[in-house]
Structures are given as C-alpha cells and as structure tokens.
BALOBA-1460 file (C-alpha; in Angstrom, 3 decimals):
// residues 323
<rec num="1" residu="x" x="87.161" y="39.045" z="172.964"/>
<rec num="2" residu="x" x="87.370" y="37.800" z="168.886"/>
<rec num="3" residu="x" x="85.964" y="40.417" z="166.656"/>
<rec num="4" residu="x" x="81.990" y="38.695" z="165.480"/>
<rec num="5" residu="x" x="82.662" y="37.317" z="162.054"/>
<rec num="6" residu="x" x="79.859" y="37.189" z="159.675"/>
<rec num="7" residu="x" x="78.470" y="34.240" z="159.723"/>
<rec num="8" residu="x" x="77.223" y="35.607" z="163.964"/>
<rec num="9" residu="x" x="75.503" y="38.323" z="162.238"/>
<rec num="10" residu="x" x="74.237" y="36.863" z="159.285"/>
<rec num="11" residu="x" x="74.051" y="33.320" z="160.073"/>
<rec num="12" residu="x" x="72.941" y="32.159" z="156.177"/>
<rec num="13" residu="x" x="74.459" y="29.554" z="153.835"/>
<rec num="14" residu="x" x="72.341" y="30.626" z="151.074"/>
<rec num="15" residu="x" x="70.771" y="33.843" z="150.002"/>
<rec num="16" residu="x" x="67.482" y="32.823" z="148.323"/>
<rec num="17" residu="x" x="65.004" y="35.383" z="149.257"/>
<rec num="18" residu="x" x="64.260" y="38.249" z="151.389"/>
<rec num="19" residu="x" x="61.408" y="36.443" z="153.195"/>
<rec num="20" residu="x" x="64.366" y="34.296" z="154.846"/>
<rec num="21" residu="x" x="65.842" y="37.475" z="156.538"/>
<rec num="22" residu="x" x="65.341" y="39.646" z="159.536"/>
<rec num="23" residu="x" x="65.208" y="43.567" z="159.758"/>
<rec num="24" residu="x" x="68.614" y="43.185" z="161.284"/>
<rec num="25" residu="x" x="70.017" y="40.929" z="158.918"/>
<rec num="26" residu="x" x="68.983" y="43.063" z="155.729"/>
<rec num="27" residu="x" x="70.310" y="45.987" z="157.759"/>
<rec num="28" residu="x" x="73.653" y="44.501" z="158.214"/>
<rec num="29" residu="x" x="73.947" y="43.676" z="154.602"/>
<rec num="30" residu="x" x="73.136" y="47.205" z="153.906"/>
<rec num="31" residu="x" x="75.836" y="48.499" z="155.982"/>
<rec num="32" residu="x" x="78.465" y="45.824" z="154.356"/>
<rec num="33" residu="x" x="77.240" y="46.868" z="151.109"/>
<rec num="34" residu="x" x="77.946" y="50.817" z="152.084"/>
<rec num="35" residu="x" x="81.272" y="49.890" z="153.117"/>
<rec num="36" residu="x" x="81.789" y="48.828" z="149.855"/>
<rec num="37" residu="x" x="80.545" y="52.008" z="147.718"/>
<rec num="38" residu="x" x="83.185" y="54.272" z="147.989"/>
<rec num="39" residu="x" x="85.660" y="51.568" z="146.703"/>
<rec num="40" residu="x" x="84.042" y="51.208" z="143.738"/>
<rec num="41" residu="x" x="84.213" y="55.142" z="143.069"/>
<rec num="42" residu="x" x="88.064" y="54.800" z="143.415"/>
<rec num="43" residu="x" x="91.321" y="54.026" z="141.405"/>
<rec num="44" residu="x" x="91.785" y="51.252" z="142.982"/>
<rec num="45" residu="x" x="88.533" y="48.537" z="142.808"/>
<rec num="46" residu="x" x="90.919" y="45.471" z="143.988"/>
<rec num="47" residu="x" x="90.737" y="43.372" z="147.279"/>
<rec num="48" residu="x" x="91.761" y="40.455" z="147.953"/>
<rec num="49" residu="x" x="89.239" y="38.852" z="150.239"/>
<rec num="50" residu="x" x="87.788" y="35.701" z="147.768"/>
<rec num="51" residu="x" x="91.543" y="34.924" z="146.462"/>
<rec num="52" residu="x" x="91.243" y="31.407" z="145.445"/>
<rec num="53" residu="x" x="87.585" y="31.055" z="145.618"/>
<rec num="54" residu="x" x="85.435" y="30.364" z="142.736"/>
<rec num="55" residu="x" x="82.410" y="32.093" z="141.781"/>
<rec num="56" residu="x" x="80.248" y="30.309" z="138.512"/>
<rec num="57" residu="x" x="77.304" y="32.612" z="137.561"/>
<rec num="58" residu="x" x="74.562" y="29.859" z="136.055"/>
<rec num="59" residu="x" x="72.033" y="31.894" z="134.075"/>
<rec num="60" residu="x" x="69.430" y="29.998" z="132.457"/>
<rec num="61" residu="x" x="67.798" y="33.103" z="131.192"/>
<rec num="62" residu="x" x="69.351" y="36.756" z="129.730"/>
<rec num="63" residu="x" x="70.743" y="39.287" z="131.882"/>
<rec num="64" residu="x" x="72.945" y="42.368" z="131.058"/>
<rec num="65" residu="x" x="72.778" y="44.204" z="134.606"/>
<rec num="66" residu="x" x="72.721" y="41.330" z="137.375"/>
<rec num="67" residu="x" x="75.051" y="39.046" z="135.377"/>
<rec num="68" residu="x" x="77.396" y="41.948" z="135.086"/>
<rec num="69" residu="x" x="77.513" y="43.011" z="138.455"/>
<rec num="70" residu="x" x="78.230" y="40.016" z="139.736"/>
<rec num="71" residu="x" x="80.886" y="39.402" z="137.482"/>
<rec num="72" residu="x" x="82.462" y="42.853" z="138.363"/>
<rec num="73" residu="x" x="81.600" y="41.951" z="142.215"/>
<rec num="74" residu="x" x="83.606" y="38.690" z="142.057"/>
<rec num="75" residu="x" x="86.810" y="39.894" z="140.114"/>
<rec num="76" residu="x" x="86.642" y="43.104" z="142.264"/>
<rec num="77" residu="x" x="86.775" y="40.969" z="145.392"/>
<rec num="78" residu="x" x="89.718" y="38.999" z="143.190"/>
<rec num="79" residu="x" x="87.619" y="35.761" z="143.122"/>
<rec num="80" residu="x" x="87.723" y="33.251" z="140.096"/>
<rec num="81" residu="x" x="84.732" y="34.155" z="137.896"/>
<rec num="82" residu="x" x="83.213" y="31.992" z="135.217"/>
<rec num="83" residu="x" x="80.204" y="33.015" z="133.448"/>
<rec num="84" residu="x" x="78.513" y="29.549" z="131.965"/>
<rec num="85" residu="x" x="76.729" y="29.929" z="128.641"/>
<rec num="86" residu="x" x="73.813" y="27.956" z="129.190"/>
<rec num="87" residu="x" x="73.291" y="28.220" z="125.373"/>
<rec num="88" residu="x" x="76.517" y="25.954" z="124.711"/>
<rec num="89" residu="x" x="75.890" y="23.473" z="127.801"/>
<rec num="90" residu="x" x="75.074" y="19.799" z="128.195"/>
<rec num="91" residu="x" x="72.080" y="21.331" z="129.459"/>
<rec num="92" residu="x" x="71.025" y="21.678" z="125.291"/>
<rec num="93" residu="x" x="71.745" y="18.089" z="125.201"/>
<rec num="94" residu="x" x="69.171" y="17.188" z="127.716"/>
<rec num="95" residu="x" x="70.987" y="17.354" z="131.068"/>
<rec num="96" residu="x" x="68.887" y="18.494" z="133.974"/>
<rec num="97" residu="x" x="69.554" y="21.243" z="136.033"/>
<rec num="98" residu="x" x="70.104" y="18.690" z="139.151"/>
<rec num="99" residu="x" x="72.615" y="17.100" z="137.210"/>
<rec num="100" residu="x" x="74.041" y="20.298" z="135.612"/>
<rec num="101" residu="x" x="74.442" y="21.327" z="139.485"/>
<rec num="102" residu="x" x="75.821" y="18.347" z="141.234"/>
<rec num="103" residu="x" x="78.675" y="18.186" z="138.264"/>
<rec num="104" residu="x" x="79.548" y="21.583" z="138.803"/>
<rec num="105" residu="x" x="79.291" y="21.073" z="142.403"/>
<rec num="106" residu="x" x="82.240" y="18.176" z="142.024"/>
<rec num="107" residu="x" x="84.665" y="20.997" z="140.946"/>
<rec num="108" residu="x" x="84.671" y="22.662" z="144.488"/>
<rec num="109" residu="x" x="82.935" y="25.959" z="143.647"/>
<rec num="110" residu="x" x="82.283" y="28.475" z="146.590"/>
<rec num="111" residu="x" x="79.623" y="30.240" z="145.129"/>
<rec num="112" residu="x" x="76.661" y="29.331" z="142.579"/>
<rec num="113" residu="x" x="74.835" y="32.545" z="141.194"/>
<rec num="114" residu="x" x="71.770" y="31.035" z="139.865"/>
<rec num="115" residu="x" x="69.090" y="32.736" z="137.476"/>
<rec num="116" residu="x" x="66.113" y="30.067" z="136.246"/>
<rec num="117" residu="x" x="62.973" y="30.846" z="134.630"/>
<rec num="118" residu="x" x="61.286" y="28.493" z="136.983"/>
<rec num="119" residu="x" x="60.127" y="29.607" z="140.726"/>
<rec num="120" residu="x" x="61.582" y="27.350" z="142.982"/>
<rec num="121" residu="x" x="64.442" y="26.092" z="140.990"/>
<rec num="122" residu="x" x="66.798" y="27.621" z="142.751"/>
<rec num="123" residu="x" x="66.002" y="26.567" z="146.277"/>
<rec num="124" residu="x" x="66.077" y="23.164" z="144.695"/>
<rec num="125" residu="x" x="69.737" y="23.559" z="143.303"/>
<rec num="126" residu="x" x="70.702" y="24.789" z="146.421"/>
<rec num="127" residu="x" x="69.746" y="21.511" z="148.173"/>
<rec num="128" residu="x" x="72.473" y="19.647" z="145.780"/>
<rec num="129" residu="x" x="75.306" y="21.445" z="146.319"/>
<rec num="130" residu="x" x="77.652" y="21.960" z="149.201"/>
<rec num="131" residu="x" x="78.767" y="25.760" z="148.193"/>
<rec num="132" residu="x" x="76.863" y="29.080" z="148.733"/>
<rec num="133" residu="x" x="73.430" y="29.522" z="146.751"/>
<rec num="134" residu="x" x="72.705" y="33.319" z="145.681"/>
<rec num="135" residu="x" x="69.279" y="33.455" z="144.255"/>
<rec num="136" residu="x" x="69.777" y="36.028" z="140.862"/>
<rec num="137" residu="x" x="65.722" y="35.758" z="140.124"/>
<rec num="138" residu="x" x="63.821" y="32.883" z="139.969"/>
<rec num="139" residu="x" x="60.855" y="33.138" z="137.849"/>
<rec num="140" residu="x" x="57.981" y="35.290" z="139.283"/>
<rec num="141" residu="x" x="59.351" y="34.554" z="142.969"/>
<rec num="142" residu="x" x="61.978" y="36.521" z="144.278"/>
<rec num="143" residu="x" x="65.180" y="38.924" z="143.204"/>
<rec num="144" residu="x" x="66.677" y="39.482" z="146.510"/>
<rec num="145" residu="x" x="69.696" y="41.410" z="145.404"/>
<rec num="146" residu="x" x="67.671" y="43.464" z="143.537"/>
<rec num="147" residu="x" x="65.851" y="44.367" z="146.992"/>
<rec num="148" residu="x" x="68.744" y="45.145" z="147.883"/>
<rec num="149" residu="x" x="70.425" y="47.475" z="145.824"/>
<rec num="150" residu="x" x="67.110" y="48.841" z="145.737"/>
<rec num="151" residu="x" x="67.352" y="49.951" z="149.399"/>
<rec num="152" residu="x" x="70.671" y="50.853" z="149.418"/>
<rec num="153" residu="x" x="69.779" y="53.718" z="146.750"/>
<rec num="154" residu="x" x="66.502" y="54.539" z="148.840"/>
<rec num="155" residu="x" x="68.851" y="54.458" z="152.167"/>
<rec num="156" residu="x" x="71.593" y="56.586" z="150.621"/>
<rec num="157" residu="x" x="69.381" y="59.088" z="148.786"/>
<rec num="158" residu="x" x="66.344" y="59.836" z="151.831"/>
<rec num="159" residu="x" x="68.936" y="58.765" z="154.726"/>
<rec num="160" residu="x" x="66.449" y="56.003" z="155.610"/>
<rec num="161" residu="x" x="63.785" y="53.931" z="154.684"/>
<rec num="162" residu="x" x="61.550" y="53.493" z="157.889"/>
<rec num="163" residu="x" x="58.514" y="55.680" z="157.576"/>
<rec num="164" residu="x" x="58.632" y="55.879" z="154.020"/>
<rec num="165" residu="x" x="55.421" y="55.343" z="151.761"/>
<rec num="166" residu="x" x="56.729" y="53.635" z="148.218"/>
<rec num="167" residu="x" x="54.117" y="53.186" z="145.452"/>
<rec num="168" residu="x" x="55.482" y="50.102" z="143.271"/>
<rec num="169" residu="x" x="53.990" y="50.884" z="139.719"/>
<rec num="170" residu="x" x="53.130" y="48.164" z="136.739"/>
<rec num="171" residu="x" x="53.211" y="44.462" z="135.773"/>
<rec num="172" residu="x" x="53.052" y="43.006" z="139.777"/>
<rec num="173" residu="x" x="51.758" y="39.822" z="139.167"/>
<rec num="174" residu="x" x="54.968" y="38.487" z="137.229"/>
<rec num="175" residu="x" x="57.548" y="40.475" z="138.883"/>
<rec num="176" residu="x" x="60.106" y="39.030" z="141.489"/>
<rec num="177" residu="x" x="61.715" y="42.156" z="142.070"/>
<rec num="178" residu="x" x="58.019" y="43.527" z="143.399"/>
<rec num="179" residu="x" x="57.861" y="40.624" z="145.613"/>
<rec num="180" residu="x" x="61.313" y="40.685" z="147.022"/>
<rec num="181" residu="x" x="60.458" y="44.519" z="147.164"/>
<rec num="182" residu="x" x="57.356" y="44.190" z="149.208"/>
<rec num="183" residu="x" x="58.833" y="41.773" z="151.820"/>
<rec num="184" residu="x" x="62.251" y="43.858" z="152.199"/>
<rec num="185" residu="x" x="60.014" y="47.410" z="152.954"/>
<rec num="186" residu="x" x="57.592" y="45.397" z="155.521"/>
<rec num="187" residu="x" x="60.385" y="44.455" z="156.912"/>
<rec num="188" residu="x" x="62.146" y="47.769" z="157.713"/>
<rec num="189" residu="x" x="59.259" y="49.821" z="158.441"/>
<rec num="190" residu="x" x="58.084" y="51.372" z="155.156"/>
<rec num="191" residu="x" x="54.454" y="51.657" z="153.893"/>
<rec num="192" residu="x" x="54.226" y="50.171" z="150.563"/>
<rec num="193" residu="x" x="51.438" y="50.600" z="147.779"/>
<rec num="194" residu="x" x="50.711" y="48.815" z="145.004"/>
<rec num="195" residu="x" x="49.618" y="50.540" z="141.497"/>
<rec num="196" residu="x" x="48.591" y="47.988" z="138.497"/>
<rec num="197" residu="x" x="45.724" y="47.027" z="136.828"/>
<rec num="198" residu="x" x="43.568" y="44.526" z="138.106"/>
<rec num="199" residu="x" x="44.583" y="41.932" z="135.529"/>
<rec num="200" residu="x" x="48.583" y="42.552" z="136.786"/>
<rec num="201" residu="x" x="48.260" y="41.884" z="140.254"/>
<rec num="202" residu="x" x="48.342" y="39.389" z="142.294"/>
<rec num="203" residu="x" x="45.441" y="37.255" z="143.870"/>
<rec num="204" residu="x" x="44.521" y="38.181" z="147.321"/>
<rec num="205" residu="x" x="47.666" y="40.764" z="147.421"/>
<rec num="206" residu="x" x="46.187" y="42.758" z="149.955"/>
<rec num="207" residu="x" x="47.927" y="39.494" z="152.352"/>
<rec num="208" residu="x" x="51.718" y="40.794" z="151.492"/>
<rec num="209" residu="x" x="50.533" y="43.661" z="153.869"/>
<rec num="210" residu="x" x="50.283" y="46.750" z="150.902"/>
<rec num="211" residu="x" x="47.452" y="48.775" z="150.220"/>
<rec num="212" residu="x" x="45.954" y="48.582" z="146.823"/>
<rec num="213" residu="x" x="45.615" y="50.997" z="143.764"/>
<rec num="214" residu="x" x="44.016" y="50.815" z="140.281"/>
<rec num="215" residu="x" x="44.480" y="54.731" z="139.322"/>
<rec num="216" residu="x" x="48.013" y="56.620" z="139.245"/>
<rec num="217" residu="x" x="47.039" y="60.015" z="140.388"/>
<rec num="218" residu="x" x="45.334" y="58.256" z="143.647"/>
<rec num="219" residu="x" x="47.944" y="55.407" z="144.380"/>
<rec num="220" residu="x" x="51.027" y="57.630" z="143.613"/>
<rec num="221" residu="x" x="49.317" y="61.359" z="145.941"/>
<rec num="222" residu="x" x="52.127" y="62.131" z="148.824"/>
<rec num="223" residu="x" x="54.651" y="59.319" z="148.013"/>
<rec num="224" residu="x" x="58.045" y="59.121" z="148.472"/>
<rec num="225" residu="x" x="59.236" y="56.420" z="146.684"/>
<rec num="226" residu="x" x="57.564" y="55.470" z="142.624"/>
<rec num="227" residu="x" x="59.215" y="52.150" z="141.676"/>
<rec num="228" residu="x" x="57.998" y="51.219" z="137.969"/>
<rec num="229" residu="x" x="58.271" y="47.977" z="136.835"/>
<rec num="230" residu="x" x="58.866" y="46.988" z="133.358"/>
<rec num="231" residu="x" x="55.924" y="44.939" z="131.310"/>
<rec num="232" residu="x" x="57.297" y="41.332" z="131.350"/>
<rec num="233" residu="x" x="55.644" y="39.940" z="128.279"/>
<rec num="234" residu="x" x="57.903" y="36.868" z="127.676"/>
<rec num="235" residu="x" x="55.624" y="36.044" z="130.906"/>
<rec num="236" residu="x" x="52.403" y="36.455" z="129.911"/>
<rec num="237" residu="x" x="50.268" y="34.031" z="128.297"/>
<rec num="238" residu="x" x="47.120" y="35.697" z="126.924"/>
<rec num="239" residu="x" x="46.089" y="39.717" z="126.662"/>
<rec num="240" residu="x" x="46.992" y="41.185" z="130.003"/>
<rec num="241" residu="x" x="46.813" y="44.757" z="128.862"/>
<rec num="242" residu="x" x="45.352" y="46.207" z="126.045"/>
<rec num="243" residu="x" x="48.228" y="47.687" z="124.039"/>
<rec num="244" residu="x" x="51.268" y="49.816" z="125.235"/>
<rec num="245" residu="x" x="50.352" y="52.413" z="123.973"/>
<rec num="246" residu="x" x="47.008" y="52.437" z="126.301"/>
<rec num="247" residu="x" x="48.902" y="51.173" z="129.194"/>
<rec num="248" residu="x" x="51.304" y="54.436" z="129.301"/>
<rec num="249" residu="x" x="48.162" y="56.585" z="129.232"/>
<rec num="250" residu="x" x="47.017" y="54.837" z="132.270"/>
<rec num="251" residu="x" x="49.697" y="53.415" z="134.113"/>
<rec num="252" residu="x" x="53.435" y="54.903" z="132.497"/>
<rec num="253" residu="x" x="55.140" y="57.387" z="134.703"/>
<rec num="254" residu="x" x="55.680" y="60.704" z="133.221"/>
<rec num="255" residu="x" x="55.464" y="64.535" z="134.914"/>
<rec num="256" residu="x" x="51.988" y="64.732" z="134.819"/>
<rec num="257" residu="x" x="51.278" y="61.259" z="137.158"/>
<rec num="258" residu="x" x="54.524" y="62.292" z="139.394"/>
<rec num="259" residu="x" x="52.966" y="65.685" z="140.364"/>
<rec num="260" residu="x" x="50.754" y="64.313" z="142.926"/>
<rec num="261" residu="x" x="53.869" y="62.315" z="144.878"/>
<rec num="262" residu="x" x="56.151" y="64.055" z="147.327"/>
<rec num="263" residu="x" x="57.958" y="67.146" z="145.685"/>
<rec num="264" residu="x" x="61.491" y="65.318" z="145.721"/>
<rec num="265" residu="x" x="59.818" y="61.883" z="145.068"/>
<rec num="266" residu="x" x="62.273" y="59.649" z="143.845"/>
<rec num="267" residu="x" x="61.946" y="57.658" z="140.801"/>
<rec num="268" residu="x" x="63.635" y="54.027" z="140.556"/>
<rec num="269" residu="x" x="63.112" y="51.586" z="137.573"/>
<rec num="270" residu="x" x="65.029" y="47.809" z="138.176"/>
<rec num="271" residu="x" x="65.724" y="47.574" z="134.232"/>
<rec num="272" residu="x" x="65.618" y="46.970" z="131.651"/>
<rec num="273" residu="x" x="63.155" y="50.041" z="130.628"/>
<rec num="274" residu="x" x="60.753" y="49.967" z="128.310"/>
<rec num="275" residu="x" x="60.761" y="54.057" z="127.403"/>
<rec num="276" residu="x" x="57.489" y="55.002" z="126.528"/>
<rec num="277" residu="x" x="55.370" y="52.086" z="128.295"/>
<rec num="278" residu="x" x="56.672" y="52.116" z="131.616"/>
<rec num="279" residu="x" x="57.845" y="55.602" z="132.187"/>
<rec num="280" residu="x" x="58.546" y="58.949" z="129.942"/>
<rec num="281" residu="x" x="62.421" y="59.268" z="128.430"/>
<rec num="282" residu="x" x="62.570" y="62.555" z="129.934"/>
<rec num="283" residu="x" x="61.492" y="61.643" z="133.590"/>
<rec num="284" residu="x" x="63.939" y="58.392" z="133.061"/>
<rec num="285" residu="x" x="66.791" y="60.814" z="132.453"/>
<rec num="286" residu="x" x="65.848" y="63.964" z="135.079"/>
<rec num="287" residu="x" x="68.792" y="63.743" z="137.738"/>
<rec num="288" residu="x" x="66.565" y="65.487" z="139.917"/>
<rec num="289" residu="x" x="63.896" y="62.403" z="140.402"/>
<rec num="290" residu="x" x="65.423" y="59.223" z="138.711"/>
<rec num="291" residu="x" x="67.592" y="57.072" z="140.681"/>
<rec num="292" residu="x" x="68.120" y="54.230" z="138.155"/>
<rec num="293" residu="x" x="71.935" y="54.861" z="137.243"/>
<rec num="294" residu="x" x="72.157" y="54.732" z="141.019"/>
<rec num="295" residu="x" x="70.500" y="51.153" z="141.313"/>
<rec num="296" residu="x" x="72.922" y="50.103" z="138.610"/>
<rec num="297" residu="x" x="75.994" y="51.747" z="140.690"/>
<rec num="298" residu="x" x="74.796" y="50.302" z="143.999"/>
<rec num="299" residu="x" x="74.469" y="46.726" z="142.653"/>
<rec num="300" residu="x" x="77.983" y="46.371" z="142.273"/>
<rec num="301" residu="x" x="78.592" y="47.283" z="146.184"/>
<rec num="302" residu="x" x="75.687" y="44.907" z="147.329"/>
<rec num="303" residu="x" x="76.492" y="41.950" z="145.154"/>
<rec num="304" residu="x" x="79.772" y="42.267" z="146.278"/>
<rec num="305" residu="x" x="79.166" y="42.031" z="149.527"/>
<rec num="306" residu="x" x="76.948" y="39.377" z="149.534"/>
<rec num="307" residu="x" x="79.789" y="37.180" z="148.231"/>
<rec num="308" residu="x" x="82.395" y="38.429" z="150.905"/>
<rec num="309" residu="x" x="79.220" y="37.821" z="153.494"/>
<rec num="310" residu="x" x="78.695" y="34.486" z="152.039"/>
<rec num="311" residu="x" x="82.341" y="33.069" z="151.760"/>
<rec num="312" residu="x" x="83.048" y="34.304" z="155.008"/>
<rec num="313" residu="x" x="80.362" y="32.212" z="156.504"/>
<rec num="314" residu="x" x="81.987" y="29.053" z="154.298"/>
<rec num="315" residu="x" x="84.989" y="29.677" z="155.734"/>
<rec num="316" residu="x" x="83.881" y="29.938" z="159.412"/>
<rec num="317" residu="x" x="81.656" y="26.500" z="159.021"/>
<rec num="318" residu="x" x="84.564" y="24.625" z="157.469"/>
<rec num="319" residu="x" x="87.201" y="26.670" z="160.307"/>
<rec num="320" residu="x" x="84.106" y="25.000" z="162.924"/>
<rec num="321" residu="x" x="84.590" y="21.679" z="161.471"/>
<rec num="322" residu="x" x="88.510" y="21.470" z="161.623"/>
<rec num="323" residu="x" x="88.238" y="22.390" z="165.540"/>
C-alpha cells in the first residue's frame, strides 16, 4: 500500500483560517511542524522539497516577524522567494488587488502569502488564482499561522493543550490572532477566557464559546496559559481606552496580576510588544514564564510546513489530473 500523501490528511488548497480545519487536521499540522523544529536548531537548515516552486509574499500592510518567517520558511525549504513591496507596486498607481492577483497569478506562482488590512480580502484573492492561498492576517479576522505557532509553543512547553484553561488578555475586539486563537483551543479541547475591557471586546463574544472577564486578578486565578495582546491603535477609530498608562494599571501583565495564575503559568505575547502597556519588561524577559522568543522560533517550523503541506497537495491535484 502507497504511503498517504498530504493532501489525504489535510485535504486543503488554501489555508485561510482555523475555522476551516478539524481537530485532526490542526493536529497533523502540528506534528509536520515538530518534524520540522529540530532542523531549524541545526547546521544544516536546507531541504530541497519546494525546488523550483515559487513562493511571492504580498503584504499590503508591515510585518517584521510573519514576513520574515516565511521568507526563511521558503528559502529553507529551497523554494523561490520574492517579497513584493507593495509600496513600489502598480497597486500605488491604482491597480486593484484582483488585478494585482490575477497578473501575478499569470507567472505560475505556487504559493501566494497574503497580508491585507481588509477582512475578507484574502478569501477573495484566493478565488482568482489557481496556486495555494496562505492567509498571513486579514484585518480583524483571522491569523491562522499565528494559531499555530501559538500551539506548537503551548504543545511543546505543557506536552499538550487539551484540558488547558488560557486567559487571552487585551485589545480582543480588533485582534485576528485572538480569533484564530479562540477557534484553534475550542477545537482541541482547551478552556479559553477572555480578559478586556468592555469597550475591547467583541459583541455577543460569549457565542465563540469563552467565558468572559473584565478584572485581571479574577479572569487570570488558576490559569495556565496568559496570552496578551498588543493595543492595535492604527485600528481604532475613537477613544477605546483611556490612556496607556491607565490601561497597564488595569489590564498590563506584570508579577503582581500573574500571581493568581498557575505557578508555572506561561506567558506568550504574538508581537510586536508594547513594554509597559501590554505587559512589564521584566515579566517579557523572565525565561521562567515568557514564551515569546519561542513563538518567534516555532514560526519558522510551522510556516514551513504549511508550504511543504500546501505544495504537496498542488502537486498531488495536478499528479490526479495527468492520470
């Protein structure tokens, strides 16, 4: 009997959210991803598996760690990687993002790595091209690699995440990463909270199956998990909080708040951090609590094997075809 190739176990074209998945299908990209971690710790980061495939990363908003990860993920995996500057495309002339994607889609790439400002957009671009789709955050909708590099640092560091209770800390309402979040640790069996202000959550939350919290010291007593989430202000449109310096005092991480949670809680933080708002500079850097060098290791490993996941998949559809 033929070994299963990917595209049995993770039968996906795209990657555009982790509300598309199953338990089992975020599981086995886990696993790939694991298999991919102690690579990246050695001499030798090379394979070979996306020789002469093509990997364009289309941000249409800044990124330092996604936009580098992938890069590192597709040269790793020895793909062709072009990073378009949306800055000097015919995009600043006026050309659409449908157009933008159907010319790029004319040059044969495998994989589109899309970031857009817009919820939605993505999906949309994904319906114009005939190449692999990974969503890299799409306005205040999902960040599914994010998810997952997430739980591949919960995974690695607690040894699972089933039975878990996770408090996810801050600006909810604008946040894709606390949405992709949220689905991802329904999914495998966690017990998620939600900690935020009134004003930076959500309408009728309580429906993505989380409890609710206003107040640190009650939201965060006996977790396991604190993910903080940065204040995304180039979001907001009106007064959302009432300065940072208030919002630490009620809702920034630090010692004090982190008390309460499980003794080896562990801290997590998606980037960028804004010290002093979100959480403390000394509880960023404590070893013993903060996992958020980890995330930034980890999203190498899962990025990269989303595009050996995804390719593979292209491969066995146009293999499918020829027979």
């Amino acid at each position: 009997m033929d070994a299963p190739t990917y595209d049995n176990l993770f039968p996906h074209r795209h990657l555009l959210g982790i509300v598309d998945l199953s338990a089992v299908e975020i599981g086995f990209l886990l696993d790939v991803s694991d298999s991919y971690v102690d690579l990246n710790r050695g001499a030798d980061k090379k394979q070979t598996k996306l020789r002469g495939r093509t990997v364009i990363n289309l941000f249409f908003e800044n990124s330092t760690r996604t936009r580098t990860s992938f890069e590192l993920a597709g040269k790793r995996l020895s793909a062709d990687v072009i990073n378009m500057s949306i800055a000097t495309s015919s995009i600043k002339k006026g050309e659409t993002m449908v157009d933008t994607s159907m010319t790029l889609n004319a040059m044969h790439p495998d994989v589109l790595v899309v970031r857009h400002p817009d919820s939605g957009a993505v999906k949309l671009l994904s319906e114009k091209v005939n190449g692999a789709v990974i969503n890299a955050g799409d306005g205040s909708h999902e960040h599914p690699t994010q998810a997952l590099l997430d739980a591949l640092t919960v995974r690695r560091r607690c040894g699972r995440i089933q039975g878990l209770s996770v408090a996810i800390c801050g600006d909810v309402l604008h946040s894709r990463v606390a949405r992709s979040n949220i689905h991802l640790l329904n999914k495998m069996g966690a017990r998620v909270r939600l900690v935020a202000p009134p004003t930076l959550l959500p309408t009728n939350v309580e429906r993505l199956g989380v409890e609710v919290f206003h107040d640190m010291r009650t939201g965060l007593v006996d977790c396991d998990i604190v993910m903080m989430l940065r204040l995304q202000t180039e979001r907001m449109r009106g007064t959302f909080v009432p300065s940072t310096r208030e919002y630490f005092h009620f809702f920034g991480l630090d010692s004090e708040k982190l008390a309460v949670a499980k003794p080896n809680a562990l801290v997590m933080h998606p980037g960028p951090m804004n010290r002093g708002v979100e959480i403390d500079s000394v509880l960023a850097d404590d070893i013993t609590h903060s996992a958020i060098l980890d995330q930034v290791e980890l999203g190498v490993a899962v990025r990269m094997a989303c595009l050996d996941v995804l390719t593979d998949n292209l491969r066995a559809k146009v293999a499918n075809e020829e027979s």
